[in-house]
C-alpha positions as CSV (number, residue, x, y, z in Angstrom):
1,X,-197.8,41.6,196.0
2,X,-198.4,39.7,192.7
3,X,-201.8,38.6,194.1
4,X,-202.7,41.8,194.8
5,X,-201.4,43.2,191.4
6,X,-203.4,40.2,189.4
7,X,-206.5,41.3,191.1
8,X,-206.1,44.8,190.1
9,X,-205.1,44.1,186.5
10,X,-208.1,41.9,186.0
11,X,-210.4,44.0,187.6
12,X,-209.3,47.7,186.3
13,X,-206.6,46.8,184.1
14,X,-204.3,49.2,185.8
15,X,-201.6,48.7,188.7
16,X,-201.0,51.6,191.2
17,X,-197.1,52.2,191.6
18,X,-197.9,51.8,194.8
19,X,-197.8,48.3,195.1
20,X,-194.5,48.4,193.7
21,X,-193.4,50.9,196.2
22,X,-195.2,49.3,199.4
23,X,-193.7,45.8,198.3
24,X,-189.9,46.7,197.4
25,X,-189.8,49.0,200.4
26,X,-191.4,46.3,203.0
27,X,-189.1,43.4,201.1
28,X,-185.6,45.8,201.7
29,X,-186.6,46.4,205.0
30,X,-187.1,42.9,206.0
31,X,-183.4,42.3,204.4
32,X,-181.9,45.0,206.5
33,X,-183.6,43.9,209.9
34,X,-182.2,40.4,208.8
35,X,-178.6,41.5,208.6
36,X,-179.2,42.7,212.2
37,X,-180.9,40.5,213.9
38,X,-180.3,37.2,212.3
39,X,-176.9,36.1,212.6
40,X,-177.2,33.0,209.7
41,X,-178.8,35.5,207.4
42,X,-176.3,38.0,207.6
43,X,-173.5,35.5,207.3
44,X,-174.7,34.1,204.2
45,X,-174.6,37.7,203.1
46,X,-171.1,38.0,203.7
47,X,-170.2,35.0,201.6
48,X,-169.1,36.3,198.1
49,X,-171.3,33.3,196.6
50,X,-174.7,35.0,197.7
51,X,-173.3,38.9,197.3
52,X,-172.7,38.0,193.5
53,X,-175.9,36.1,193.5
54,X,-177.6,39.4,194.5
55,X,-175.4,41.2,191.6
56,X,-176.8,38.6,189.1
57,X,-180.6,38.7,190.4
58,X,-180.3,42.4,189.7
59,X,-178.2,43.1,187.1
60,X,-179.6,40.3,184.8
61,X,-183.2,40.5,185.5
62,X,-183.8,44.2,185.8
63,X,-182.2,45.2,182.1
64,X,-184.2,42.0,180.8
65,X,-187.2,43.7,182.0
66,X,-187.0,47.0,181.2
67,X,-185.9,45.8,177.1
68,X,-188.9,43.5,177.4
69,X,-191.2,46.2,178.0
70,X,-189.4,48.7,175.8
71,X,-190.3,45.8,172.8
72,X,-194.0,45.8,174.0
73,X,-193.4,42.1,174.9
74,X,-195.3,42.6,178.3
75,X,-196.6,46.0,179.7
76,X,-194.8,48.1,182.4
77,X,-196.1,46.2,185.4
78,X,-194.9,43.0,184.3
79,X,-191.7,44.6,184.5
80,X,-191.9,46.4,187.7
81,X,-193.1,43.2,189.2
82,X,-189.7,41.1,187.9
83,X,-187.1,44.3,189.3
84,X,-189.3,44.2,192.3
85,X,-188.6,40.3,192.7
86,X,-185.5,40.7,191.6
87,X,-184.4,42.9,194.6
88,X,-186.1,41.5,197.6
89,X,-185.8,37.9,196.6
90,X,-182.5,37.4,195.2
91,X,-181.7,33.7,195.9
92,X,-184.2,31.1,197.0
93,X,-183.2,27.5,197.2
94,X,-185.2,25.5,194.4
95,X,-185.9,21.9,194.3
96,X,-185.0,22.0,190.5
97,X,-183.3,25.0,188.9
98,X,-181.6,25.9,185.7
99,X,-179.9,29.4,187.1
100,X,-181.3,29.8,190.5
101,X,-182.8,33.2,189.7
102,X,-185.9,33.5,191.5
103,X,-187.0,36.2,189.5
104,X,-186.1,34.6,186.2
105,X,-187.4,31.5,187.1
106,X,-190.8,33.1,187.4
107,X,-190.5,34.5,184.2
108,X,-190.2,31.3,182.5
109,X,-192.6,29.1,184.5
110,X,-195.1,32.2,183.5
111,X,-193.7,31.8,179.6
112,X,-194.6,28.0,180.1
113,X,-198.1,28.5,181.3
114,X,-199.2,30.9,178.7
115,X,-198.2,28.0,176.3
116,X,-201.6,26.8,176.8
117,X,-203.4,29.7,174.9
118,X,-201.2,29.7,172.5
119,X,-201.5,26.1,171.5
120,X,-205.2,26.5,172.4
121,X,-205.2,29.5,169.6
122,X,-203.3,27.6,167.1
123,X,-205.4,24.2,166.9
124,X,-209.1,27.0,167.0
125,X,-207.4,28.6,163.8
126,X,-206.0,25.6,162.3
127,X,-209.3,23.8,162.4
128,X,-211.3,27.2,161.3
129,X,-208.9,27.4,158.1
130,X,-209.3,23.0,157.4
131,X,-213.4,24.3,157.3
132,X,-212.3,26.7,154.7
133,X,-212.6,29.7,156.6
134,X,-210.7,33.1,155.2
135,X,-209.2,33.9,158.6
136,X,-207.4,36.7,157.4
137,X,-209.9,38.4,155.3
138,X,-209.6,42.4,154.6
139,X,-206.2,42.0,156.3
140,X,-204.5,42.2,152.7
141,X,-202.4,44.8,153.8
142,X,-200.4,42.8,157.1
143,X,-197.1,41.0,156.7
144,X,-197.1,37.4,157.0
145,X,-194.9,38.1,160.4
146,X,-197.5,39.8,162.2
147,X,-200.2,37.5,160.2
148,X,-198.4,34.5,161.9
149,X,-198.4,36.5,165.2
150,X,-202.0,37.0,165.4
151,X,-202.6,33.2,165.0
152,X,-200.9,32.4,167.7
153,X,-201.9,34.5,170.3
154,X,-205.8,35.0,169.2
155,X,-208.8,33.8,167.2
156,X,-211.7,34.9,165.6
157,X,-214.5,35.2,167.9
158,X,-218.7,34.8,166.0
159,X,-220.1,36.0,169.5
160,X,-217.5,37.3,171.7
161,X,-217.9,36.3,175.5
162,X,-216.1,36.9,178.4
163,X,-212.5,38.8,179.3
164,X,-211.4,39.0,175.9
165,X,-209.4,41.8,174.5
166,X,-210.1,43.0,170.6
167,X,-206.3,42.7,168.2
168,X,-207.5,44.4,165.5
169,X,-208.7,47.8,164.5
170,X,-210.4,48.9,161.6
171,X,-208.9,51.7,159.1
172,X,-211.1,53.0,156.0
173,X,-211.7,49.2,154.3
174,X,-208.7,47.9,155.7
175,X,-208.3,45.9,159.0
176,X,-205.3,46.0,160.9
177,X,-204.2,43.9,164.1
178,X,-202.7,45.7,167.2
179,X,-199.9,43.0,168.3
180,X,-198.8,45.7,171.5
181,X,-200.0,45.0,174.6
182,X,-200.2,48.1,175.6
183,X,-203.1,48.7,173.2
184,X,-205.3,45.8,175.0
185,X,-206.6,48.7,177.7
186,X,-210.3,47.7,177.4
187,X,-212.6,44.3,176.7
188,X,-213.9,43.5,173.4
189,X,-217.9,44.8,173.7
190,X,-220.0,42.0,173.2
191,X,-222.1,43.6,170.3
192,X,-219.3,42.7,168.3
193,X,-219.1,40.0,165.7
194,X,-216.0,38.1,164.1
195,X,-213.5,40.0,165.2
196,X,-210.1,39.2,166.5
197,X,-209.3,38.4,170.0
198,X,-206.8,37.3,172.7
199,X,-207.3,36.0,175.9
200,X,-207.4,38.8,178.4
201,X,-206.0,37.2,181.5
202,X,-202.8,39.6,182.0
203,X,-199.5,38.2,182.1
204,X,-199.2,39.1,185.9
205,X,-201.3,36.4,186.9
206,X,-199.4,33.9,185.1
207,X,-196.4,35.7,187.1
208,X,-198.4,34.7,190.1
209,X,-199.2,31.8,189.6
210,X,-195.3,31.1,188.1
211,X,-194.2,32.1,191.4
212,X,-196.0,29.8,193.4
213,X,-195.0,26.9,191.4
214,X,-191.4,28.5,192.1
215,X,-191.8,27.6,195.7
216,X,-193.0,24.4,195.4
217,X,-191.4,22.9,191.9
218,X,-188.8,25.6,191.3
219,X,-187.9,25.8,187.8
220,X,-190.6,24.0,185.3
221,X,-188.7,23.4,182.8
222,X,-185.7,22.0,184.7
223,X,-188.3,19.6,186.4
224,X,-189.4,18.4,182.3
225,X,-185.3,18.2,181.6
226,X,-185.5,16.2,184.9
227,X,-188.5,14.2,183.9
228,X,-187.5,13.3,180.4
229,X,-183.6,12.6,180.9
């Protein structure tokens, strides 16, 4: 599903509901053949322990979703993708776990990976304003919020290259950054020069790739609380 999904986002950035559908509906029925055919698994459903599990997996991760993407924090898809998870794979033993959440877990382990760009984003701009660059010029008009925003998740790019997505507009004189993922729907064109931009690999692929270290590692940052203590 999520591999699928990633391919699609990078590739047309859209996701068909339909991988949404075809995955949640293939995951519950695999669950209900379970109950019937599989005597362990549908005993461990009847222990109160895993029923309230389920309740959690859904009730905590679903409404987390739905107010992240409501706050533009990640785009619908990211969302669909955590309910999704959050219904078919409920509990998942974890060799290091803070909540045991499967779908939360993902979540963070995919927070933790895009770490890298931002830290990569802050040490470009950092060493751009140390050369005496103007980072922010003709953006006289943004707060020092959205200012501080923008140099975290983007640079300025001379020659832009590559899957990058533009975060700023121009209005009249004034340029203006576009923070809201939903605005990043197409790739900066390469004629372009010093402009704004932010990585455009899409947070589902850091979903993906947050899931797979789920099933291996489990929880990422439990394994650094585990490292460092």
């Amino acid at each position: 599903m999520l591999v699928v999904a990633s391919i699609m986002d990078i590739r047309k950035r859209e996701i068909s509901d339909k991988v949404w559908i075809v995955s949640f509906t293939v995951g519950l029925t695999i669950i209900i053949v379970g109950l019937f055919t599989d005597n362990t698994f549908a005993m461990m459903f009847q222990q109160q322990q895993y029923i309230i599990r389920y309740a959690l997996s859904i009730g905590i991760t679903s409404p987390l979703a739905y107010i992240a993407y409501r706050s533009w924090l990640f785009g619908g898809a990211d969302a669909k993708a955590l309910i999704v998870i959050s219904a078919i794979l409920p509990f998942y033993e974890m060799k290091y776990s803070i909540h045991g959440i499967p779908a939360l877990t993902i979540l963070t382990n995919a927070c933790m990976l895009t770490l890298v760009h931002i830290l990569h984003n802050i040490s470009r701009n950092t060493i751009a304003v140390i050369k005496g660059k103007d980072i922010f010029d003709g953006f006289d008009g943004e707060t020092k919020l959205r200012k501080a925003i923008a140099f975290m998740i983007g640079f300025i790019a001379k020659r832009p290259r590559g899957y990058l997505f533009p975060i700023e507009e121009s209005k009249g004189d004034k340029r203006m950054f576009t923070l809201s993922p939903k605005a990043y729907s197409d790739y900066v064109h390469e004629s372009a020069r010093d402009i704004w931009v932010t990585p455009a690999l899409p947070f589902i692929v850091y979903m993906t790739i947050g899931f797979l270290l789920m099933l291996y590692v489990g929880d990422v940052l439990a394994y650094i609380f585990h490292s460092i203590w």
